[in-house]
Backbone as CSV, one residue per row, in Angstrom:
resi,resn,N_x,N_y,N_z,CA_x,CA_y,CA_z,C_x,C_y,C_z
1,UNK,174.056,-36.984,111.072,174.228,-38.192,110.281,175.005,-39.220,111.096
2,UNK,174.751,-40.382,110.884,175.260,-41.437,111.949,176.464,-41.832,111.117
3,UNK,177.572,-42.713,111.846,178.359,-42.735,111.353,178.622,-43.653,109.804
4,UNK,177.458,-44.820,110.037,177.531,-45.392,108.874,177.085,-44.140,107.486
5,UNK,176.886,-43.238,107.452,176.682,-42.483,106.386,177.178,-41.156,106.218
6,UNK,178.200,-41.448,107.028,179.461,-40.426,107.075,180.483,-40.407,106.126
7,UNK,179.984,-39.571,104.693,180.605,-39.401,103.854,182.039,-39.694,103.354
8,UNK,182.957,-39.037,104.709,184.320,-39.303,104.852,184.443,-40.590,104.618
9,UNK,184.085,-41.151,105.134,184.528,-43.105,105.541,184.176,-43.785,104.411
10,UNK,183.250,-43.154,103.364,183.102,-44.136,101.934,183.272,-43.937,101.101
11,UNK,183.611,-45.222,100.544,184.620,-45.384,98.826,183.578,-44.652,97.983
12,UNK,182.519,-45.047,98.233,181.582,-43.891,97.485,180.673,-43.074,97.983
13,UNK,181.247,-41.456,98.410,180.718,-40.557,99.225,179.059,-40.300,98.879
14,UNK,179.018,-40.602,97.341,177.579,-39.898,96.987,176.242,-41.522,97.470
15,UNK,176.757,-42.201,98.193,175.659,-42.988,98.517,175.899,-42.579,100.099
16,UNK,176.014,-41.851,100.925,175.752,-41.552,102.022,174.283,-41.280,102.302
17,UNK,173.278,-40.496,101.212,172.006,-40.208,101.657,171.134,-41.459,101.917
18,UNK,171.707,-42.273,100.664,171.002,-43.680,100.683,171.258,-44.649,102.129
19,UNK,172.644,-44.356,102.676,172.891,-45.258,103.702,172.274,-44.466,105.144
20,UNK,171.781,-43.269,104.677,171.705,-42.770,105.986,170.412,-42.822,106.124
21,UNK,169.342,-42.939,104.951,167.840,-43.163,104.782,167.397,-44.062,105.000
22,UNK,168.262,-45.261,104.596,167.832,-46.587,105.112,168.293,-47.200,106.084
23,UNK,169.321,-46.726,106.710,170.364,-47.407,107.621,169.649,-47.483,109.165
24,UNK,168.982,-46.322,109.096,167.505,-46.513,110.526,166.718,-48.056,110.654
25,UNK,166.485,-48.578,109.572,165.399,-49.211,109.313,165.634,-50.490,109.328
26,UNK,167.245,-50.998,109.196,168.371,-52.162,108.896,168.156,-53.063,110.323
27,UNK,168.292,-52.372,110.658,167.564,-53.338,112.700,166.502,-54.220,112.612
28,UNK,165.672,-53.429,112.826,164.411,-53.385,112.691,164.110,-54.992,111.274
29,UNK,164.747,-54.912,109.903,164.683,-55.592,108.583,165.133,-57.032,108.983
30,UNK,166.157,-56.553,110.268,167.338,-57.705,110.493,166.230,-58.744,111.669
31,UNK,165.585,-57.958,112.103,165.017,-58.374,113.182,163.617,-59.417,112.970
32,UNK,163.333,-58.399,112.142,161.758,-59.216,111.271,162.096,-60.537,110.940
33,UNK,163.144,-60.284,109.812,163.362,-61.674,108.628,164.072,-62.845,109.345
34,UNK,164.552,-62.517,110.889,165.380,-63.447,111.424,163.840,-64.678,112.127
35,UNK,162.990,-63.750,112.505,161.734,-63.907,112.814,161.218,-64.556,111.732
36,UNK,160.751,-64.152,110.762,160.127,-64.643,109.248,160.255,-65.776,108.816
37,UNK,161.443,-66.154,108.908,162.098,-67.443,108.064,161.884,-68.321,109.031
38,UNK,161.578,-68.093,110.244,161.857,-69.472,111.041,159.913,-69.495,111.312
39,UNK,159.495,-68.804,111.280,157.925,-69.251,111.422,157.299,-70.289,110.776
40,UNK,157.490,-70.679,109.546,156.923,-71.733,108.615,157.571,-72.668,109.274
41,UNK,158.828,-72.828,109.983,159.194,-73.883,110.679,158.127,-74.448,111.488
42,UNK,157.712,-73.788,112.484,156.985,-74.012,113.247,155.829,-74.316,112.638
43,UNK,155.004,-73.423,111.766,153.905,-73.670,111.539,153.817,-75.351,110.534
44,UNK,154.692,-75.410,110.451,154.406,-76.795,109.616,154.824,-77.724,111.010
45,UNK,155.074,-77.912,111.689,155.020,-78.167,113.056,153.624,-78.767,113.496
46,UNK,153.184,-77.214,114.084,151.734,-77.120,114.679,150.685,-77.731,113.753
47,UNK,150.445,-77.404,112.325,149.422,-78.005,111.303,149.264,-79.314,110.983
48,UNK,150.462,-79.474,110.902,150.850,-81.496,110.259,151.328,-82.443,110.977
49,UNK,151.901,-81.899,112.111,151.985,-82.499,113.491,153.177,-83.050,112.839
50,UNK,153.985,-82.627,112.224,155.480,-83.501,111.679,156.474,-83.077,113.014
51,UNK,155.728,-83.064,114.143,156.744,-82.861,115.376,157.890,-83.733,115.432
52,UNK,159.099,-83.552,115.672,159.837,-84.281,115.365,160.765,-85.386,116.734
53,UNK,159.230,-85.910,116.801,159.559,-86.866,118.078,160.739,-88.081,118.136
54,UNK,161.193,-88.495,117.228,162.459,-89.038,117.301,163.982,-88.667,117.461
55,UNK,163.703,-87.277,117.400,165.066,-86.653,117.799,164.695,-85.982,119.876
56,UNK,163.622,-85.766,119.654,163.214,-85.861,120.998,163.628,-86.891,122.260
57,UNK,163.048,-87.935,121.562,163.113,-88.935,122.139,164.702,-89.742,122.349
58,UNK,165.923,-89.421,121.630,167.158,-89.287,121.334,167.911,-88.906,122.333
59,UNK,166.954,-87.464,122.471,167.476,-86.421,123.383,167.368,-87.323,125.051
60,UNK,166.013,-87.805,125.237,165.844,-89.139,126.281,165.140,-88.097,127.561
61,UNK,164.407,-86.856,126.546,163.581,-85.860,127.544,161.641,-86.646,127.918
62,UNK,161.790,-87.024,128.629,160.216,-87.221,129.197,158.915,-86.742,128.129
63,UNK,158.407,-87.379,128.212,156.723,-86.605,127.679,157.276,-85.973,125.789
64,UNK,157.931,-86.992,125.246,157.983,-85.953,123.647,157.171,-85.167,123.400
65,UNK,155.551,-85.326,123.267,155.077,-84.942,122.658,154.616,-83.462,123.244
66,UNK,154.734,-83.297,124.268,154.878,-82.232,124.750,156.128,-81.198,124.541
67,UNK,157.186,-81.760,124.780,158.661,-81.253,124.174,158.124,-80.555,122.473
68,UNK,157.793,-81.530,121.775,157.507,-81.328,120.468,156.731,-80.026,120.135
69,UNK,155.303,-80.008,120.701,154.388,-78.804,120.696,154.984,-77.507,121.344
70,UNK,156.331,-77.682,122.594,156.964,-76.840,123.088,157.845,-75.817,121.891
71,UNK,158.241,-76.709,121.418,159.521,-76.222,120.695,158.671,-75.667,119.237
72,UNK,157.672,-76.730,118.586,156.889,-76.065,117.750,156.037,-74.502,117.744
73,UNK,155.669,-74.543,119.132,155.339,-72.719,119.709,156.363,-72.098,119.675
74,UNK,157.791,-72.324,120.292,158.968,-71.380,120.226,158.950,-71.225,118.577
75,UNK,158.889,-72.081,117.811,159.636,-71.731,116.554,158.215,-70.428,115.610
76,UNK,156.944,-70.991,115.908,155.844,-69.890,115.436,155.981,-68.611,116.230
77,UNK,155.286,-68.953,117.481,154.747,-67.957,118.383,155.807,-67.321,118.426
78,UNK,157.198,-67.427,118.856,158.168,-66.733,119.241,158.646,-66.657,118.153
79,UNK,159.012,-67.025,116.792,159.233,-65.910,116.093,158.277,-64.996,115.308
80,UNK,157.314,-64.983,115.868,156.452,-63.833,115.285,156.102,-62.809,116.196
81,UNK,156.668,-63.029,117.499,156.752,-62.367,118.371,158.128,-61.549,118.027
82,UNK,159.075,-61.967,117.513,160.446,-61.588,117.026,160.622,-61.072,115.929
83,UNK,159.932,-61.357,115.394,159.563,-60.714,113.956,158.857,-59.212,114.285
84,UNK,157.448,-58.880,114.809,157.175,-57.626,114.937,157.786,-57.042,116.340
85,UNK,158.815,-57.425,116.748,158.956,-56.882,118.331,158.530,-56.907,119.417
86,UNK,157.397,-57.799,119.561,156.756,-57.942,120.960,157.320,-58.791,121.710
87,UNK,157.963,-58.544,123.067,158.597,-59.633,124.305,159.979,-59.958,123.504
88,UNK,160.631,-58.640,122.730,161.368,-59.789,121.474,162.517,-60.369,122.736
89,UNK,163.124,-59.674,123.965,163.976,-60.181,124.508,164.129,-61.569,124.727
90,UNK,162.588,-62.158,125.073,162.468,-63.445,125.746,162.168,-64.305,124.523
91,UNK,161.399,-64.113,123.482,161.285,-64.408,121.867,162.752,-64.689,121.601
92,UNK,163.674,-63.998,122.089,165.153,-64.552,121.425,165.870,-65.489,122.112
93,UNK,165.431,-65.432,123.866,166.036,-66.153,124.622,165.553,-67.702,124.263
94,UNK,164.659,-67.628,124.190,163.907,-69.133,123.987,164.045,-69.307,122.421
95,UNK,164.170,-68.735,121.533,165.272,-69.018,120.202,166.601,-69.897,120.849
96,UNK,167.080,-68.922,120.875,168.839,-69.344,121.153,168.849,-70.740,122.155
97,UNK,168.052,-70.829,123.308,167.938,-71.810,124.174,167.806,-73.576,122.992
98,UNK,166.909,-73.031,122.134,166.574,-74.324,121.000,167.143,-74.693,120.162
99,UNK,167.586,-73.550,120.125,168.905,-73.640,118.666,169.951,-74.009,119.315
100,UNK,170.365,-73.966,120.659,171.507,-74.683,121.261,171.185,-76.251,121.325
101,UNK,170.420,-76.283,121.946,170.554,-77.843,122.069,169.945,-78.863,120.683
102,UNK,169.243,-77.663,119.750,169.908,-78.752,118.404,170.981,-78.955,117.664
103,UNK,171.789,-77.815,118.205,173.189,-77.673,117.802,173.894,-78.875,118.523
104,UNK,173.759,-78.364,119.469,174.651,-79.366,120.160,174.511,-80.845,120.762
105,UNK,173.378,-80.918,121.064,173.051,-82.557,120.317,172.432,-83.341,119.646
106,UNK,171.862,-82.512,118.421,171.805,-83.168,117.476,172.306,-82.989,116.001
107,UNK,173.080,-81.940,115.835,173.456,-81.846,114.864,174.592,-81.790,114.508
108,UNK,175.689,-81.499,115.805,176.831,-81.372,116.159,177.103,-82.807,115.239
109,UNK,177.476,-83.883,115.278,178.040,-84.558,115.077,178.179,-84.950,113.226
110,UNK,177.144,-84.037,112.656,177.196,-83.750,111.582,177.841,-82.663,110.632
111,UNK,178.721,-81.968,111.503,179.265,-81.387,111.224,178.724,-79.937,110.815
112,UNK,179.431,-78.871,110.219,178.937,-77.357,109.752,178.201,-77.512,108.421
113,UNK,178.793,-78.250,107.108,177.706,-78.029,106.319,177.091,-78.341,106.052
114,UNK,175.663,-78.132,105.262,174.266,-78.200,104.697,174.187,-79.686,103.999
115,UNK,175.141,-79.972,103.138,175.402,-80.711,102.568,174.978,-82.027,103.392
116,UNK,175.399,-82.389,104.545,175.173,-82.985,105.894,174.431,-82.821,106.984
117,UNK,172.918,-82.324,106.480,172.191,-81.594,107.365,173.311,-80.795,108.802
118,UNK,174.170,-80.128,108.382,174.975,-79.401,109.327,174.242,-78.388,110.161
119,UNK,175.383,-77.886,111.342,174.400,-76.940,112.087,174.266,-75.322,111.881
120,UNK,174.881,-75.158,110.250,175.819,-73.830,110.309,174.022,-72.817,109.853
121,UNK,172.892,-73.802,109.972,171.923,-72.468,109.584,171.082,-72.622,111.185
122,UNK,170.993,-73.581,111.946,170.863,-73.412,113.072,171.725,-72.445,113.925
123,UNK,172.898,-72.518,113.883,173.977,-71.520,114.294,173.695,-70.093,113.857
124,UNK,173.477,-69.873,112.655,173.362,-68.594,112.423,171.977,-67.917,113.176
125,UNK,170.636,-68.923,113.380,170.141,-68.029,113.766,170.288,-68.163,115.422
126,UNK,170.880,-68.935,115.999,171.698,-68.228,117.622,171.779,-67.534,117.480
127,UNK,173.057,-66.740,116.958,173.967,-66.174,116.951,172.971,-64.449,116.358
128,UNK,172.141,-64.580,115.533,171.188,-62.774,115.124,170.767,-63.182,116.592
129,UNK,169.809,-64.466,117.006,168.988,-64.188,118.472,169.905,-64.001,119.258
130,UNK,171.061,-64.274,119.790,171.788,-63.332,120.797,172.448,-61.902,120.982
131,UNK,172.518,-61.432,119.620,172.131,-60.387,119.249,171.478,-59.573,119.318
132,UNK,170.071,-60.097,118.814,169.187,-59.506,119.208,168.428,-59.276,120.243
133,UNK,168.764,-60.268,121.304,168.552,-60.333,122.853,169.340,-59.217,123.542
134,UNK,170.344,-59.039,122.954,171.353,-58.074,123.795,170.596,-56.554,123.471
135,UNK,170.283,-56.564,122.087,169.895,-55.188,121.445,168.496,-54.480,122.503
136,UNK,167.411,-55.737,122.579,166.336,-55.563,122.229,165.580,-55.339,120.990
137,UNK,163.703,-54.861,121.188,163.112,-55.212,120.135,163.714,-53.548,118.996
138,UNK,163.979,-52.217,119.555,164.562,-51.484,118.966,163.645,-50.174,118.826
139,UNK,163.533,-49.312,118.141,162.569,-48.522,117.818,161.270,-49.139,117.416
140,UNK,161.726,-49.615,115.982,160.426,-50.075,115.212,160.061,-51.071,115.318
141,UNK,159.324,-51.485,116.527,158.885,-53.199,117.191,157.499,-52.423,117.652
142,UNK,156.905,-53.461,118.322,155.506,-53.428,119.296,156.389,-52.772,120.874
143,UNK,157.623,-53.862,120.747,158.038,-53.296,122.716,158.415,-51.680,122.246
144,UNK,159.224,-51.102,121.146,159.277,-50.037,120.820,158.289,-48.899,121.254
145,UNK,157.131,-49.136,120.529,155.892,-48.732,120.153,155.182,-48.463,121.990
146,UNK,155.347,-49.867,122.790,154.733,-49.581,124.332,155.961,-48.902,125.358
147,UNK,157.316,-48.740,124.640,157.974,-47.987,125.659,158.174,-49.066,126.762
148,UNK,158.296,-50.494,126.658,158.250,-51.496,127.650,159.486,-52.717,127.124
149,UNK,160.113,-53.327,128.155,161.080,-54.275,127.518,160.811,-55.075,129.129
150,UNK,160.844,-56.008,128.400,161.584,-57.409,129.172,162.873,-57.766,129.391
């Protein structure tokens, strides 16, 4: 039994089977949904072309519209690559790489909360993708599954 379902250590000993049945699988859940939630980002991106070339252009990077379709693939392709585990290392690197520099210049100056289009839900998902960069894709991924990591 792993330690999270090590009887001793909890206020309530009789949920150890439960933490130890599901507690395999918590990676893997963490890994998907960090993936999940950010795909419709993208895909409303790629479909409606609501690329968001004025913050691009802000930024004062060459060629927006290319930038735009760039970052619109990181946010689909790579998190659905992050979502089932395939390449998730580089799927997270190129997360975190995007989520930095909307953090930091464009949202930064708006401060942490929501309330203020803040950066504190951009931040959070850095912060699972560096995580999950460090981890890898885990057992229950595709890189899992080929015995292969990036």
């Amino acid at each position: 039994m792993s330690d999270i379902a090590d009887p001793k250590r909890l206020y309530i000993p009789a949920l150890a089977p439960l933490y130890g049945g599901v507690g395999k699988y918590s990676y893997a859940f963490m890994r998907f949904v960090t993936g999940a939630i950010l795909v419709p980002h993208g895909w409303v991106k790629l479909t409606t072309g609501a690329i968001p070339l004025g913050s691009i252009e802000k930024l004062g990077l060459p060629a927006p519209m290319v930038w735009g379709y760039l970052i619109a693939s990181v946010e689909f392709f790579g998190a659905i690559m992050l979502a089932i585990g395939l390449f998730t290392r580089f799927a997270a690197a190129a997360i975190v790489v995007e989520m930095f520099v909307i953090i930091a210049f464009l949202l930064w100056p708006n401060g942490y909360f929501w309330t203020k289009t803040g950066y504190e839900f951009a931040l959070m998902w850095l912060l699972l993708c560096v995580g999950i960069f460090f981890r890898g894709g885990g057992e229950l991924s595709v890189d899992g599954l080929l015995k292969k990591e990036i």
